[in-house]
Structure formats: C-alpha cells, structure tokens
C-alpha positions in Angstrom: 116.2 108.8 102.2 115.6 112.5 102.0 112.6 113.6 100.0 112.9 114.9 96.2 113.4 119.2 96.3 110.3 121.1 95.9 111.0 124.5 93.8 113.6 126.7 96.1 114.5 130.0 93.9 117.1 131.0 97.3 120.7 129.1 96.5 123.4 130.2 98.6 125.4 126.9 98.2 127.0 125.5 94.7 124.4 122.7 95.2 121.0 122.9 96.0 120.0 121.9 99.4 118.1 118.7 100.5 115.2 118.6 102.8 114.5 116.1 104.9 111.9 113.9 104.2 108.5 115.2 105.2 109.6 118.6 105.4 108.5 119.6 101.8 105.1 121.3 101.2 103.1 118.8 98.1 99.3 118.8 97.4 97.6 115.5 98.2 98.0 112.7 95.7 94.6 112.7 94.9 94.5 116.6 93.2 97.1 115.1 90.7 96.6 115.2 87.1 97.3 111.7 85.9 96.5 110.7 82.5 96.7 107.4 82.0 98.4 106.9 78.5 99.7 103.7 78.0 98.5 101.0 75.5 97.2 97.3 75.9 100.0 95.8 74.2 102.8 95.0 76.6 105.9 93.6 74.5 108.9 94.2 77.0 109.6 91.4 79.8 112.7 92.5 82.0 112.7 88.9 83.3 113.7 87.5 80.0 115.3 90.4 78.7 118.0 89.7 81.3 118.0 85.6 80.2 118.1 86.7 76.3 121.2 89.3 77.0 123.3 87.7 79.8 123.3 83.6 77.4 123.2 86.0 73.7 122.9 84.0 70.8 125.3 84.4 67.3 128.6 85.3 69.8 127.9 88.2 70.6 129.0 89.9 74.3 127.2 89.4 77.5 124.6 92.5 78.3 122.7 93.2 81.0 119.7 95.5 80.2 119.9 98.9 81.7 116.6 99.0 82.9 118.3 97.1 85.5 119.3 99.8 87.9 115.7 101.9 88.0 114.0 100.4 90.6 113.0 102.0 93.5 115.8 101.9 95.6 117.7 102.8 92.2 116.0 106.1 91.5 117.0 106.7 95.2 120.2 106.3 94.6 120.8 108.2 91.2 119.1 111.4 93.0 122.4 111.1 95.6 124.9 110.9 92.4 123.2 114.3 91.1 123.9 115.8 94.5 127.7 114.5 94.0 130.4 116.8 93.4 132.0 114.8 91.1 128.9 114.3 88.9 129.0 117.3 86.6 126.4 116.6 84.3 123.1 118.5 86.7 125.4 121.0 88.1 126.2 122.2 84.9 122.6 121.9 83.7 121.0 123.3 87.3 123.7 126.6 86.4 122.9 126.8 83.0 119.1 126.6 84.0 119.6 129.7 86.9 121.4 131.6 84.0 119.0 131.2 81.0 115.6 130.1 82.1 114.2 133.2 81.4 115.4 133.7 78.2 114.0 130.0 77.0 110.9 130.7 78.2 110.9 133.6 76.4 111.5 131.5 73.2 108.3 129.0 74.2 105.0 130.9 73.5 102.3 131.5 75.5 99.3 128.8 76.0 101.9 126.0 74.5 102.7 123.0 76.3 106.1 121.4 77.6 105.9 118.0 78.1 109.1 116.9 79.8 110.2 113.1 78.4 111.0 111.8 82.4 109.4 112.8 85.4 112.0 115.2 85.9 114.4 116.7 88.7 112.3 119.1 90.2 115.7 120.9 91.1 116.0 121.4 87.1 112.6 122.3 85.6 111.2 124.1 88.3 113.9 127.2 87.5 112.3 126.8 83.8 108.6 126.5 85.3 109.0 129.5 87.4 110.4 131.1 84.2 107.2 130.9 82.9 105.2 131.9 85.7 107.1 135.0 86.2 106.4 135.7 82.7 102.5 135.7 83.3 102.5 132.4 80.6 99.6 130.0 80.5 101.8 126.8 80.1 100.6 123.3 80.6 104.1 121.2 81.5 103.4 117.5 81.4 105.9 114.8 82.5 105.6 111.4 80.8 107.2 108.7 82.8 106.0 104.6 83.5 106.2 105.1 87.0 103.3 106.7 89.1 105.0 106.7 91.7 107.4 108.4 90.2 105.4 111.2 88.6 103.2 111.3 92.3 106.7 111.9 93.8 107.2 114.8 91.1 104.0 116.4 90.7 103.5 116.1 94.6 105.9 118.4 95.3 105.4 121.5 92.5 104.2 124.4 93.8 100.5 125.9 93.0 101.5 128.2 90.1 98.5 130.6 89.0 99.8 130.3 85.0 101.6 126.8 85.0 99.5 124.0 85.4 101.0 120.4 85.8 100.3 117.1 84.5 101.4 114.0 84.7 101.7 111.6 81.4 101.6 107.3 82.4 103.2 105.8 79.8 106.1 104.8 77.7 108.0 107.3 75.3 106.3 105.7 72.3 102.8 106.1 74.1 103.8 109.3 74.1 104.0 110.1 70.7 100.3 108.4 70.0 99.2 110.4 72.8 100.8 113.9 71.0 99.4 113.0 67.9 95.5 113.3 69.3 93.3 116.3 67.2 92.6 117.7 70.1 96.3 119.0 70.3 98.3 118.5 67.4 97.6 122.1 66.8 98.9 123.1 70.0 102.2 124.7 70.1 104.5 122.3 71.8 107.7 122.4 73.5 109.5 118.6 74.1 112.2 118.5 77.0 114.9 116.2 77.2 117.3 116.9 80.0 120.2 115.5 81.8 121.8 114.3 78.8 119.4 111.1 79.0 120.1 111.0 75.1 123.8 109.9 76.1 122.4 106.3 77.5 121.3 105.2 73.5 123.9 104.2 71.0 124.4 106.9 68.4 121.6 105.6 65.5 118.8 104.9 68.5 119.4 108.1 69.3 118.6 109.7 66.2 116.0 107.1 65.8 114.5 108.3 69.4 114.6 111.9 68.3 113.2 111.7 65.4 110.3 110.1 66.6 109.3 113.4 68.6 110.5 115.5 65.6 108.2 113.9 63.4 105.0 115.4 65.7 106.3 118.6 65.9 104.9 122.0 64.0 107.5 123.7 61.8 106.9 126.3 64.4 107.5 123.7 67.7 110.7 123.1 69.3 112.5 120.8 71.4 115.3 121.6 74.1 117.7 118.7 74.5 120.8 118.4 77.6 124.0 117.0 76.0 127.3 116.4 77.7 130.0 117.7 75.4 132.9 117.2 77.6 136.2 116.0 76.3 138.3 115.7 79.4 138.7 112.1 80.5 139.5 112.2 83.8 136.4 114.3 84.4 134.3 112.1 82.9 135.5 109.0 84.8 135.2 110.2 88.2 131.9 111.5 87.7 130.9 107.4 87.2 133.4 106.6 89.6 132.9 108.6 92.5 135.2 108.9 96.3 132.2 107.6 97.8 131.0 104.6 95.7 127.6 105.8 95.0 127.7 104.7 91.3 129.1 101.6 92.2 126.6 101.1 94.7 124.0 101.9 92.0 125.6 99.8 89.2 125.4 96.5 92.4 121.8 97.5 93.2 120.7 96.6 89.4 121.7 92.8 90.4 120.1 93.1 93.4 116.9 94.2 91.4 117.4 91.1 89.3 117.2 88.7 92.1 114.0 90.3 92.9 112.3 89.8 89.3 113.8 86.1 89.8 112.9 85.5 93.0 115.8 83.8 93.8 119.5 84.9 94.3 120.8 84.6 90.6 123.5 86.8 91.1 125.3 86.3 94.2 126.7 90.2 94.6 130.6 89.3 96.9 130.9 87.7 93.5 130.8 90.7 91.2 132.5 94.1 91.0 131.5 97.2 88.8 134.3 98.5 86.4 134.1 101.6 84.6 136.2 103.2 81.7 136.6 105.7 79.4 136.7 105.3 75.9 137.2 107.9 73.5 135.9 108.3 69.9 135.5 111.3 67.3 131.9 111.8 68.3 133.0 112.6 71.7 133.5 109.0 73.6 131.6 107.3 75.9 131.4 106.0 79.9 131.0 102.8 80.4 129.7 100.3 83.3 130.3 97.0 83.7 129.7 94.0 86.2 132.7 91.1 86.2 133.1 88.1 88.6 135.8 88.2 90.6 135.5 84.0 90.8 133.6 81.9 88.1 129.9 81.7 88.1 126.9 80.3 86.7 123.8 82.8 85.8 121.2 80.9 84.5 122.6 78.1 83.9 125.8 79.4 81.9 129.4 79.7 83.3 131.1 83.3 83.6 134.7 83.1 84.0 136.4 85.4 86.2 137.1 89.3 84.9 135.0 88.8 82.0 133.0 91.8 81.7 129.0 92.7 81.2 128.0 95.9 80.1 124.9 97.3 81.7 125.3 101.1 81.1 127.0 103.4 78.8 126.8 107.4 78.7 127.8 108.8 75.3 129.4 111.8 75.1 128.5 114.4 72.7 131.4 116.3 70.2 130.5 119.2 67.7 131.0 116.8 65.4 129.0 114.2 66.8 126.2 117.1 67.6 125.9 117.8 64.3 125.6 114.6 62.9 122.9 113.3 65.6 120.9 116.5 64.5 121.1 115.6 61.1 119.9 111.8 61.5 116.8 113.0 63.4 115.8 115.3 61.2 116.4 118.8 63.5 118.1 121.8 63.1 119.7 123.6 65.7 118.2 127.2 66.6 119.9 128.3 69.6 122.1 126.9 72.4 123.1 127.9 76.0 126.2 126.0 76.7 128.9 126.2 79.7 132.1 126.1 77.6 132.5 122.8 75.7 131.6 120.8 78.3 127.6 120.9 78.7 125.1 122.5 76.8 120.9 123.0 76.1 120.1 122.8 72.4 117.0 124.1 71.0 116.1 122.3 68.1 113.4 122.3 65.5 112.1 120.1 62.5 114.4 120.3 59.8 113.6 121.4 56.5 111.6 118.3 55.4 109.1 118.2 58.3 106.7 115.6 56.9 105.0 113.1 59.2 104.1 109.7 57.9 100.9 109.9 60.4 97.3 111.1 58.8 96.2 112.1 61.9 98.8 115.1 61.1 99.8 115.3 57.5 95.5 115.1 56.6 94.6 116.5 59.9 92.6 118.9 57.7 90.9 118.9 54.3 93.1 121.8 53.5 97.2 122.0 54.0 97.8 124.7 56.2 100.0 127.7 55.4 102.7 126.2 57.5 102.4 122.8 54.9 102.6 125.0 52.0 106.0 126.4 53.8 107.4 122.5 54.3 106.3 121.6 50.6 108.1 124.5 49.5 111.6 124.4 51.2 111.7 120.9 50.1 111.3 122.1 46.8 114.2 124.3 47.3 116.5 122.1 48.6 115.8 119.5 46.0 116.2 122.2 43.0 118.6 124.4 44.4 120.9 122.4 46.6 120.5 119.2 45.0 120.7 119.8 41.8 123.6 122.1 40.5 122.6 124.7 38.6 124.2 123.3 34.7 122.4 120.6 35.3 119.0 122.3 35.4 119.3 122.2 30.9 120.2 118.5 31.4 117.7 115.8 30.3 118.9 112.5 32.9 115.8 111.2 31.5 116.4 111.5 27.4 112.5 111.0 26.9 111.7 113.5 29.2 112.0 117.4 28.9 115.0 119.0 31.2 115.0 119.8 34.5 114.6 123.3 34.4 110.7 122.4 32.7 109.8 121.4 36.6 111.2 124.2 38.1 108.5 126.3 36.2 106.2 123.5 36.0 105.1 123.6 39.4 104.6 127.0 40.1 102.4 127.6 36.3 100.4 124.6 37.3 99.2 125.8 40.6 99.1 129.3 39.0 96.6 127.9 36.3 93.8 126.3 38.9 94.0 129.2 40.9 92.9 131.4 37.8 90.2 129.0 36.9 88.6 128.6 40.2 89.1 132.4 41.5 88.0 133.9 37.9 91.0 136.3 38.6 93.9 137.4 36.1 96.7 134.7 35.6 100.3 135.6 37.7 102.9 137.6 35.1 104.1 136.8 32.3 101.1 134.8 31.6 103.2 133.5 28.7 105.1 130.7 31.1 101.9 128.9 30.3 102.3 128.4 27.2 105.6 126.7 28.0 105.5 125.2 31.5 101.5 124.1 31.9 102.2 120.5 30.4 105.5 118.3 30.1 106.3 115.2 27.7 105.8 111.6 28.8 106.0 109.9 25.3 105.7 105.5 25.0 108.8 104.3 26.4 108.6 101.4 23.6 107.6 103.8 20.8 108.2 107.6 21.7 106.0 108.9 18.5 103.2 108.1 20.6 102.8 110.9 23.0 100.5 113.5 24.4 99.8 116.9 23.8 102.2 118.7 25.8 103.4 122.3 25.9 105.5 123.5 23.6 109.0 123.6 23.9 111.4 126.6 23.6 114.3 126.9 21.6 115.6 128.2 24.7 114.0 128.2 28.6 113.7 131.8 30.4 116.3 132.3 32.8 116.9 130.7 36.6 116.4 133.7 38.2 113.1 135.0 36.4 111.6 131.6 37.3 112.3 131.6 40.7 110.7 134.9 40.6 107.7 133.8 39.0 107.7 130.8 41.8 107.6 133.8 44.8 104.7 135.7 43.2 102.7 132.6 42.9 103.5 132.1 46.3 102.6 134.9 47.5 99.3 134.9 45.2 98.4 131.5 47.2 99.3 133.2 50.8 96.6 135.9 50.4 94.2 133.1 49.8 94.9 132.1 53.4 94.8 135.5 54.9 90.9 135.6 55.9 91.2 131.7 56.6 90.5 128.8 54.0 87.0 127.9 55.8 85.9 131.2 54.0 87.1 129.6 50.2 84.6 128.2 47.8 84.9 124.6 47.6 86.1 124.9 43.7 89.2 127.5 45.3 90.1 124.7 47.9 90.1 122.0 45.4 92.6 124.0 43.0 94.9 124.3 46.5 94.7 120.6 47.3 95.4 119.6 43.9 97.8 122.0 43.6 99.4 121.2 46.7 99.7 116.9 45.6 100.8 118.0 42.1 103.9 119.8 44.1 104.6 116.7 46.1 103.9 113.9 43.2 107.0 115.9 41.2 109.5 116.2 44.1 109.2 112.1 43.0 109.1 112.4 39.9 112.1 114.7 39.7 113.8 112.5 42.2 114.0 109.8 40.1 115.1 111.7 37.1 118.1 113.1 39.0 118.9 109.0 40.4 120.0 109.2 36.8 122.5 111.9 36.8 125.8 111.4 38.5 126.2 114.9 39.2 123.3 114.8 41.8 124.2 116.0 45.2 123.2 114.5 48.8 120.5 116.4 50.8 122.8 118.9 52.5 120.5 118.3 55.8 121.2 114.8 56.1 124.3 112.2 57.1 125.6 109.9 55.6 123.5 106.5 56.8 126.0 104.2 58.2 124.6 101.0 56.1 126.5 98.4 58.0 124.9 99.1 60.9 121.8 99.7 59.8 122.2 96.0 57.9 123.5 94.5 60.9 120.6 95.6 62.8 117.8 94.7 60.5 119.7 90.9 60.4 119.6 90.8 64.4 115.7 92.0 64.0 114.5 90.0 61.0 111.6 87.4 61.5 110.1 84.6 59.5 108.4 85.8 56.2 104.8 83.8 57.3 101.9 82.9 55.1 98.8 84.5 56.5 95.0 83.4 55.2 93.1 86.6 54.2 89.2 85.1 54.1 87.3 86.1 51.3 85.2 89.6 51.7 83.3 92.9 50.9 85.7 96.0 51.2 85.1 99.5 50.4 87.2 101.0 48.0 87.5 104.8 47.3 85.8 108.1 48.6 82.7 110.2 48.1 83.8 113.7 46.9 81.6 114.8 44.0 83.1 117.6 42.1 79.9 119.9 43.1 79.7 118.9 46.5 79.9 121.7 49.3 80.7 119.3 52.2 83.7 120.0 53.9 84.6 116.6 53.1 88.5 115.5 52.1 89.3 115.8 48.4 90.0 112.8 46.3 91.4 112.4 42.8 89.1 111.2 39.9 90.1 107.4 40.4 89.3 107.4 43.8 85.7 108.0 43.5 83.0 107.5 44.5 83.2 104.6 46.9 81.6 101.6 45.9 81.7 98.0 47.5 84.3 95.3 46.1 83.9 91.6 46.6 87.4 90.4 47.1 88.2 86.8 46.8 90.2 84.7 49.5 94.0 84.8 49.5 97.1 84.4 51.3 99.6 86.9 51.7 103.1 87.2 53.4 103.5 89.1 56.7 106.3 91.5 55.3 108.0 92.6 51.9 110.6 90.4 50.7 114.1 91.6 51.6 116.9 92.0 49.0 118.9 89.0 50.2 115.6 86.8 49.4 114.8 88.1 46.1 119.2 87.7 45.0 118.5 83.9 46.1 114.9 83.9 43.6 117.6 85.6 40.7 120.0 82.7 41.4 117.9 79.7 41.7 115.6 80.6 38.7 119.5 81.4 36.6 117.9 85.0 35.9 120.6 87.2 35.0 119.4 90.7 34.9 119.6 91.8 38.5 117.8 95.2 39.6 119.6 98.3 38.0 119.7 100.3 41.2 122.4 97.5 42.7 125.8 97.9 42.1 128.6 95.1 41.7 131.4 94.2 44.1 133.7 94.4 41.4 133.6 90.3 40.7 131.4 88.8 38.4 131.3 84.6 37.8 134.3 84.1 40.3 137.4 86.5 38.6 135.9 88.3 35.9 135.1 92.3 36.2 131.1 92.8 35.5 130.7 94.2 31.4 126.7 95.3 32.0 125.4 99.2 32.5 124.8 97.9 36.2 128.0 95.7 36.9 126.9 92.2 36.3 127.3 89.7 33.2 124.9 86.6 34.2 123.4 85.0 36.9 126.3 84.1 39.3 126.9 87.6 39.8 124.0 87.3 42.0 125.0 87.4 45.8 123.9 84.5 48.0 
C-alpha cells in the first residue's frame, strides 16, 4: 500500500497525489512525542461485543459493532476510499481546507493548542498546520488516537515546523477529556478538531452526548471546528458508499475478516455474505447505511441467520440545517462561524453555549476565586433565566404566594453583591443606594405558620422599573470588573471573600428562582436548548440499567468540613460558616445502595404500601383507578393511579 501523504502545498490535480511507500521524508519514530494517556480500566472487549450484538437479547436486530472495520488492513483501505472520486466527503473538506485555512487560523490564537480527536489525514490538517506556521503561531497540535501505530504513521510524516510543534495523545476520546482537564492546561486556550464528518458514524443523541463531553472542558473563550456532511442528494450519497470499484464493499468484507481474527477461527465464512447499502432519508438530513446479509443460512456463534436478513455494522448520518441546529443545541454549543461548499459540506466553528458550566472541580474550583470569564457565564445565565425565561408580566407575579415576586430577585442579586463589596472595600455603595433598602433581604416566612418570619426588607407599594434595575445590575457589574483589572491575587482576603460569596449567592438563586417559576405555567423553555426526546432517553436508560446492590460501608473516621478562618490570609478555598472548620467524625457502619432509586421503583413502593399521594412534579395519563379522569392538583385520586 502506498504510504500516508506528508504535507504537499503544490496541487495541480483535483486530488492530492500519493507517494509511493518509502518515498515520503518522516523523522525517526523515536523523536516522537507520545504521551501515553490512557487509563487502567479497560471495559470494552470487541470479542464479546461482537457475541452480545450479533445473538441480542429483548428482540432487538442483529448488529455488528463498527469497530469492526479499523484494523490495520481496514485503515488501509478507508485511506483508498478518500482518494475515490465518488467519495465526496474529504474532497469537499481538503477544498474547503485550501480555501479557508488561513482564515481559521486566524480565528485560533497564538500559543493555544489544537488537539485533533483522530490521528488525522495528513492531506487535511497539514493545509490548517501550515496555516499556522505561515502566520508565525506558536501552536501545539496534538492528535489523540488508540493506535500508536497510527499516530507513528501520522506524526512520522509532518514536517519540522519552526512554530507548530506536534504531539501525539494514546488514548480513548474519554481519556481525552481527563487528560484536558489537567491544571497544568486547563487555562490554555484550546482549539478541538473534529473532521471528516466522523460525528455522522453516532446516532443523533450520542452525538450530542459526544460533543458535549468536549464542550464541557472548554473556556467561554475556546472553540471547536467540527466537518459535517450536509448533503441532501441521494444518489450522491449512495455511490460515495457504494463505489464502481468496490472499495467500500471490500472494506465493509474486511470487518468479518477482522472478526475471524479476534476468534481465531473462521466464524464468518465471507462467499457467504454480501454488503448492502441504502439510503434512507429523514428531516435531520438521512443517513447511509451498511449492512452484511447471507446469501445462504448460517450459524455465527451458534445461532442460525436466514438468508437476506440484514446486520448493520455502519451508518453515516447526514447532517440538515435543521438537524445542525438541533445537535448544537443538545451539546450545549453555539455556532460562530462556518465555511461551507454549498449545502452539501461544511466546517463549523462552535463554542460553549451560554451555560458553560463544568460539573468537574478541577475546572469550575480550579481557583479560590472565579475568574472574570465565570462571572461572564454566571451572568448570561442569569439573563437568560430572567429575560428569556421569564416573560416580562410575569416579573410582578408571586408563583410562590409566600414568597415576594420575581422582580425582588432581579434586584436582589445585584444589591447583595453590591452590599459586600461596600463592606469589604470601605468604598461608597453603587447608585441609588436606596435599592437596599428594598432588595438587600427577601421573605421566607413558616410554610405551616407564615406569621413566623424573618426580618426582611421592606416591601414597596410598587417595585422600580425593569429597565432601571437592569441598569443598576450593569454598574454593579462593572463596579466588580475593575476589581479584576490589576488581578484578584492583589485583593485583600476580606474583598475576595465578598466576591466568592457573592458569586454562590448568584448561583444558589438561579435555583431558587427556578423552582419558583416550575410553578408558573407561563414559564418558557431555555431558548438554547431542544427539546429532550424522552422516549429515547427512557429506552436507553432501560437497555443500560443494573441491579440496585447492597454494598457494606465499614464503620470509620471521616473528615468533615474545611479550615477557612474568617481572618485567615492563606490563599486557601473559601467555605461557608457550616462548613468549618474541619473536625474528625466517627461514622458508624452501614449499608447503602449502589445507585438512586429510579422512578419506576419508587411508583412500585407507592403501590405496594397503598400510598396515594404520588410526587407533585408527575403528571397523570389521563386514567385514574381503571376509567375514571384523576380529580387531584397533580392528576391522581388514590393509589391505583400509581404506574407499575
């Protein structure tokens, strides 16, 4: 086989031109850059994935995992399909790449990295990688693959740039995102490549799922470029897996070959089978798909296949505008710029949406301070919860009755943070100085007897208008910026306190208001999201669900809490009052269950204990006790209601 293409900037012919094997100039293997990423815990077994998905349990069709055709001999023959004329999906990306490159790069900033998710087509990312080197850009472009050979094959083969220097990642995708989420460059300006339209081989919510795992490391400021194959013309699409020369085919045959070779033995006897393709379209934009069939009955593993019956081992989802949109949506990106060759193929830079909050502490407490760019989440999350979520009559609206109205939050937050500030900094409160006489405390009064309640601020006959708040919010804003301008190591401990508290005030009442709009039925969906498609997401947590297990916890000393003493000066992470200090707990022995209880488990506790008031949040199905329709505030009328 001819040898991968080093980086050749001279293309005379619509396709770039192979060398022949040997003739390519590469660095010696042992000059590479290899990190060695991946984790101890191996969970994936191709040998009985194959068992598991050709004999599936519960009905459902034959599969054959698609891992299946990426052997060595496989990756050999997927680099002749991109060389095919017929297989439009790199020589629109390789065009668009020669068009643009230098106008991406000019998007990715100086000293970031590019880590590429794949070990790449040289032929692709070296037009992007030269990009940068013409540009005079210090770059560090990693490729994350499981293969070494692989990435030796890759990295082999780019040449000695003075500004780019290249890396290879071992590992899986989600080593990858452990890997990203080091100290040491999670500060780092980051760039995440995912070409080819590789995002086309997971089913739609995967997808999403994939993506947002990457989007959940990135900056506000970080981006991601993806390839997607938009194109809507059938016949196109089918002959580019279904080539004049059989190549796909030959690669579709080759992944049964490869699983005779993790067997050992000849469980798939290939005169037996033929590949069929087909195109099936949807509003999303359709999808390829590959599948093997017996031309004679046959027994794999020991179950019978009858003639013609098909299993799927690839699919290639194609991408409309209005499936775009919606897999941006479900991973949580936005969309900043594209370069696109008509409707048919197109790069997407993307970054975090508006909600850009990681569930990891390694990034959301990377720090004993929030950065500026945390501030700038926390607050477009505010805005899109008061301004886009909640329609502006409701903001006089109490959805809580015991609770003062919206629009008390709205000024709440920014008075409250306003008010530490001025304590700690000794500096003149933000104008009018008046909203804290109104907005510093709300009411919270004893659900089961509301004359019992705090002192709270007092209450207006009528709240100051929408748009002076909001003004009020942006000087307070803007009050807290300048804090940061000559860098918050420089702040007196008390200052930085008044910010972090500030700071988990203004995420504890995105909850809090949350909950009170639950209660209104005028609330509007997050205008950044989709709408979750529940049955799937049921169907997939039922196909994934495990035994709920007892597990022994022995009896022992924990530490609970933190040491943060209010006149401390270490740069130490802040803590709330009942946090602190830390102090050692003796905790008995017990058993507790491996997961929470699921829905379905605690509906069986309702009906065999005959408990009839079922959790306010679920709704009926419109049948209570057989025929009758439900007569409580949440649809139900006694305990056979309950769904079992």
């Amino acid at each position: 086989m001819p040898a991968v293409m080093p980086c050749v900037q001279t293309i005379t012919t619509s396709l770039p031109i192979k060398q022949p094997a040997g003739k390519a100039a590469s660095r010696p293997r042992g000059d590479l850059d290899i990190i060695d990423i991946r984790s101890n815990r191996v969970d994936f077994n191709l040998k009985d994935e194959v068992a598991r998905m050709v004999i599936p349990k519960d009905g459902r069709p034959r599969k054959l995992p698609t891992l299946l055709l990426y052997d060595e001999k496989g990756l050999q023959l997927f680099e002749d399909i991109t060389y095919l004329d017929e297989y439009y999906l790199t020589n629109y990306e390789i065009e668009l790449l020669k068009k643009h490159s230098v106008e991406i790069a000019a998007t990715i900033p100086d000293g970031a990295m590019v880590i590429e998710l794949g070990s790449g087509n040289l032929r692709k990312v070296c037009l992007l990688l030269q990009a940068f080197e013409d540009a005079r850009k210090s770059i560090d472009y990693y490729a994350l693959d499981l293969s070494k050979r692989e990435l030796e094959r890759t990295l082999s083969h780019v040449p000695d740039f003075k500004y780019v220097s290249c890396h290879g990642l071992l590992g899986t995708y989600d080593d990858g995102t452990v890997w990203l989420k080091q100290p040491s460059i999670v500060d780092r300006p980051k760039c995440i490549l995912h070409l080819g339209s590789s995002i086309g081989n997971f089913p739609r919510d995967e997808a999403a799922e994939f993506l947002q795992s990457y989007a959940d490391i990135l900056k506000p400021q970080d981006s991601m470029i993806v390839g997607l194959d938009s194109c809507g013309n059938p016949d196109k699409i089918y002959h580019a897996y279904n080539d004049s020369k059989g190549i796909t085919h030959e690669f579709i045959l080759n992944g049964l070959i490869n699983a005779n070779r993790i067997y050992g033995q000849e469980i798939f006897h290939l005169p037996d089978w033929k590949v069929i393709g087909e195109y099936v379209y949807d509003d999303e934009g359709g999808r390829h798909q590959a599948f093997l069939s017996p031309i004679r009955e046959v027994n794999v593993l020991g179950s019978i296949i009858k003639p013609n019956e098909r299993i799927q081992i690839e699919q290639s989802l194609k991408y409309s505008r209005i499936g775009t949109e919606n897999l941006w949506k479900h991973a949580g990106l936005r969309e900043i710029g594209t370069w696109t060759r008509g409707d048919e193929y197109g790069l997407h830079m993307l970054q975090k949406a508006h909600i850009p909050f990681s569930k990891a502490p390694s990034l959301y407490a990377a720090q004993t301070l929030p950065t500026l760019n945390d501030w700038q989440a926390l607050w477009s999350t505010w805005d899109i919860v008061t301004q886009q979520m909640l329609p502006r009559q409701e903001l006089t609206e109490q959805p809580i009755k015991l609770r003062n109205a919206c629009i008390f939050y709205l000024g709440h937050i920014p008075t409250f943070l306003d008010i530490q500030l001025t304590k700690t900094t000794k500096l003149p409160p933000t104008d009018p100085a008046s909203y804290a006489t109104i907005f510093e405390r709300g009411i919270d009064p004893d659900v089961d007897n509301p004359e019992h309640c705090h002192v709270h601020s007092e209450i207006p006959d009528e709240w100051p208008p929408v748009k002076d708040i909001t003004a009020y919010q942006g000087r307070v804003r803007a009050r807290l910026g300048k804090l940061y301008e000559d860098g918050v190591e420089k702040l007196p401990r008390r200052v930085a306190r008044a910010i972090w508290v500030g700071f988990e005030h203004e995420l504890l009442h995105i909850e809090t208001l949350l909950y009170m709009m639950l209660q209104s039925d005028r609330t509007l969906p997050p205008p950044h999201m989709g709408i979750p498609d529940f049955e799937r997401m049921a169907k997939r947590a039922f196909e994934a669900r495990v035994d709920n297990e007892w597990f022994d916890v022995p009896a022992q000393q924990v530490i609970l809490g933190m040491n943060d003493p209010e006149s401390g000066t270490d740069n130490v992470h802040f803590g709330w009052d009942n946090e602190k200090p830390a102090r050692k707990v003796q905790v008995h022995a017990f058993q507790a269950r491996g997961r929470p209880i699921t829905n379905e488990e605690y509906a069986q506790y309702l009906y065999t204990t005959n408990t009839a008031k079922v959790p306010a949040s679920w709704s009926s199905n419109g049948l209570t006790n057989g025929t009758h329709k439900p007569n409580g505030a949440n649809g139900t009328n006694g305990h056979k209601s309950i769904p079992t």
